[in-house]
C-alpha positions as CSV (number, residue, x, y, z in Angstrom):
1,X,158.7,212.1,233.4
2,X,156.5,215.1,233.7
3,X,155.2,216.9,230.6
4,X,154.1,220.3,230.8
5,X,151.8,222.3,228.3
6,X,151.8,226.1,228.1
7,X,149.6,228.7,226.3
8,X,147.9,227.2,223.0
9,X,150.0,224.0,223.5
10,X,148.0,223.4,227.1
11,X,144.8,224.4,224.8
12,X,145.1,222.3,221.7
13,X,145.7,219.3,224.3
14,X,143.6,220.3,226.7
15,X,145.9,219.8,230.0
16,X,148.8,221.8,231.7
17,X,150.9,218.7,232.6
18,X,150.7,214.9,232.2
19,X,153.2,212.1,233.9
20,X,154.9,210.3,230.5
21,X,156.0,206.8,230.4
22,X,158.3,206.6,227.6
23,X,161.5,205.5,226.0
24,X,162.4,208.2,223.9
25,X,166.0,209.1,223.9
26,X,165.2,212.5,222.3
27,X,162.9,215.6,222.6
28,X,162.2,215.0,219.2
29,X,161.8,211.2,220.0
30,X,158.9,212.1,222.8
31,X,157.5,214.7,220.4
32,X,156.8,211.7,218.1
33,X,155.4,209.6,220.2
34,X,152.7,212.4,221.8
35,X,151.7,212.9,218.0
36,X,150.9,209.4,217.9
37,X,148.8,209.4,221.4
38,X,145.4,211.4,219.8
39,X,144.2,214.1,217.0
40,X,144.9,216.7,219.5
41,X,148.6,215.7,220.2
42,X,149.3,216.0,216.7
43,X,147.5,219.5,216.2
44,X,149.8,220.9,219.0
45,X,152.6,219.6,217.5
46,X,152.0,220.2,213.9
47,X,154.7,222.9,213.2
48,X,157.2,222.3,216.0
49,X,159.4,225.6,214.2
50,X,156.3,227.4,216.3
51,X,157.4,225.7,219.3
52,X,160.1,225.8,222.4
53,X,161.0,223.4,224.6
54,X,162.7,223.3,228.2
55,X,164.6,219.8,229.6
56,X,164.3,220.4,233.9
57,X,164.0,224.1,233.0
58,X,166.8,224.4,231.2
59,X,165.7,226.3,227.5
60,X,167.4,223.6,224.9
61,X,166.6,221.9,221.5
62,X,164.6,219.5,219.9
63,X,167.6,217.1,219.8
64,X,168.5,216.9,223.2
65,X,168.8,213.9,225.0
66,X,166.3,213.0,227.4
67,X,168.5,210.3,230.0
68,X,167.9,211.3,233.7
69,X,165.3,214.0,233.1
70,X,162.2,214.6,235.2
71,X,160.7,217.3,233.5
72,X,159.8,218.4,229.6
73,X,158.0,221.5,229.0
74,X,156.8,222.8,225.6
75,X,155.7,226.4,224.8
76,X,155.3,228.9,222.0
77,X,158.2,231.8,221.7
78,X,157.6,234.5,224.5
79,X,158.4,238.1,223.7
80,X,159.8,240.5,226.1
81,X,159.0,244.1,227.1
């Protein structure tokens, strides 16, 4: 699947979007194993309260199942105005 990065996420990791192998069943799942790839994983995902998170661009949770998706993104709260 397709992990994408925005804002400080894409700058604490240092790329905007990376193809994942992986077996999680959960955004949470995935979350865990990024924070095991490198330092810089885990610094991005440190405080994942800061975080949101978007299944085939659909805004959704942490929990959410990840069977049959193609995309993940991850991004800090945006404000409106």
């Amino acid at each position: 699947m397709d992990v994408l990065y925005f804002a400080w996420v894409r700058e604490r990791i240092g790329i905007p979007r990376e193809a994942v192998d992986t077996q999680a069943a959960t955004v949470m799942d995935l979350v865990d194993e990024l924070r095991g790839k490198e330092e810089r994983y885990e610094a991005a995902f440190a405080d994942i309260s800061a975080l949101r998170v978007a299944v085939d661009q659909q805004l959704t949770d942490f929990d959410a199942p990840l069977s049959g998706v193609r995309e993940v993104a991850f991004f800090p709260p945006m404000t409106g105005g």
